[in-house]
C-alpha positions in Angstrom: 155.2 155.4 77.3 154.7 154.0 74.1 157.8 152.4 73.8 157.0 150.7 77.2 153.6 149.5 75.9 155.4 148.1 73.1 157.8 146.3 74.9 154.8 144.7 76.7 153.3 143.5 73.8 151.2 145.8 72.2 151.4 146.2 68.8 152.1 150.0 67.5 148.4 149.8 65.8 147.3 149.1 69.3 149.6 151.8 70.8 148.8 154.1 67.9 145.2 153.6 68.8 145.1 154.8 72.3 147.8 157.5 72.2 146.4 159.1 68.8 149.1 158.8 66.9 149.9 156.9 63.2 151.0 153.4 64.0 153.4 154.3 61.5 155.1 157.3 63.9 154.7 154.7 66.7 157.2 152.7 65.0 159.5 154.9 63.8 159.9 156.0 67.4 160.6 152.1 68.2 163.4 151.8 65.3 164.8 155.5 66.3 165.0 154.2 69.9 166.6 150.9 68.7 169.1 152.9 66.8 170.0 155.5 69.0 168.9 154.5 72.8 167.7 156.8 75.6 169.0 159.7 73.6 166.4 159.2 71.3 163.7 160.3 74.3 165.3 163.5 75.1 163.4 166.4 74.1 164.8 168.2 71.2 163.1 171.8 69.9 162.7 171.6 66.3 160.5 174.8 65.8 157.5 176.9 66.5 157.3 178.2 70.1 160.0 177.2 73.1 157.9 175.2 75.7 157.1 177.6 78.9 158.8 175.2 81.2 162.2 173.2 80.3 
């Protein structure tokens, strides 16, 4: 969803803002999705506890 906001014109200290998140992390996930596409939005487990529901 952020990447959508962005896309419409938000800045990632505006995105940041509302979703809670660095504006920093908001546009890493910009440049990780310009590098990599829609595999960058797949969910990947990187530690602590599996999710309940996959």
């Amino acid at each position: 969803m952020a990447l959508y906001e962005i896309c419409n014109g938000k800045s990632a200290t505006q995105v940041g803002r509302s979703t809670g998140r660095n504006p920093q992390t908001v546009m890493e996930w910009v440049h990780r999705y310009n590098r990599s596409g829609m595999e960058t939005l797949k969910y990947r487990h990187t530690g602590g506890y599996p999710p309940l529901f996959h």
